[in-house]
C-alpha positions in Angstrom: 1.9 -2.0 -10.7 -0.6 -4.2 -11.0 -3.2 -4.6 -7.7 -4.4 -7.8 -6.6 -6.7 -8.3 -3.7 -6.6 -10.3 -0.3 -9.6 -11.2 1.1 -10.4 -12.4 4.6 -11.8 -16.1 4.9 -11.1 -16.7 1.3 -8.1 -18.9 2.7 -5.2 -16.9 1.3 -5.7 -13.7 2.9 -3.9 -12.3 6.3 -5.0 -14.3 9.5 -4.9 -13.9 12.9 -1.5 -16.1 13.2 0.0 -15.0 10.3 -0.2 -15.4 6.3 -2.0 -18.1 5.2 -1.1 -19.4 1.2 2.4 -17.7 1.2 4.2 -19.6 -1.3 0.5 -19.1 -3.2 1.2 -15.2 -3.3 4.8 -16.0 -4.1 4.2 -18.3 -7.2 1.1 -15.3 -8.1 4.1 -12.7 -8.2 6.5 -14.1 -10.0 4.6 -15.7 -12.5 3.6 -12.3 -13.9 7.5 -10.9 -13.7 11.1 -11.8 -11.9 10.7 -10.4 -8.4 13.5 -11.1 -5.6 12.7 -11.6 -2.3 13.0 -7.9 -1.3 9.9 -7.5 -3.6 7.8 -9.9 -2.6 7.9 -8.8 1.4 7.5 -5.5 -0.1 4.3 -6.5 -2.3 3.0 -8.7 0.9 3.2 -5.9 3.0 1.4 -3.4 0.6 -1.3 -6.2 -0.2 -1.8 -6.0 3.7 -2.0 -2.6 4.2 0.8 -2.5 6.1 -0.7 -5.1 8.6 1.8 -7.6 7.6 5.8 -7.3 6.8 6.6 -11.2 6.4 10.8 -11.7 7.5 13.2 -13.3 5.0 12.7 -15.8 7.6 8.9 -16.4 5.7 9.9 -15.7 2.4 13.4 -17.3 1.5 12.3 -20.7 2.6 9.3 -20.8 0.7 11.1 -20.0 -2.1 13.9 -22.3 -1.8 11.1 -25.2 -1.8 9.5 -24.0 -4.7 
C-alpha cells in the first residue's frame, strides 16, 4: 500500500477539532484506485496513527457532494 504523509500546519493534516481537507484526502485516495468508504476511514485512521477514526458520519457526506 502505498504511504502518504500528513503533516501538521500544512492545512490538511489532523487538527485539534478534527480533520481539516477531508474530502482532499478522499479525492487523493480514490484517484489512485476504487476505495469504499470502509477504506477510506480505515486509510484516515492509519494516516493518523490511530489519533483519528473519522464516522461514516464524516465520510459518506463528503462523498456524496463529491
Amino acid at each position: 500500500m502505498e504511504r502518504m504523509h500528513m503533516h501538521r500546519g500544512m492545512g490538511y493534516g489532523i487538527a485539534g477539532r478534527g480533520f481539516v481537507g477531508l474530502k482532499f484526502w478522499i479525492l487523493s485516495f480514490v484517484s489512485r484506485k476504487e476505495m469504499t468508504g470502509a477504506q477510506i476511514m480505515d486509510m484516515l485512521e492509519e494516516l493518523s496513527i490511530g489519533t483519528w477514526r473519522p464516522s461514516p458520519g464524516n465520510v459518506y457526506p463528503a462523498l456524496q457532494q463529491l
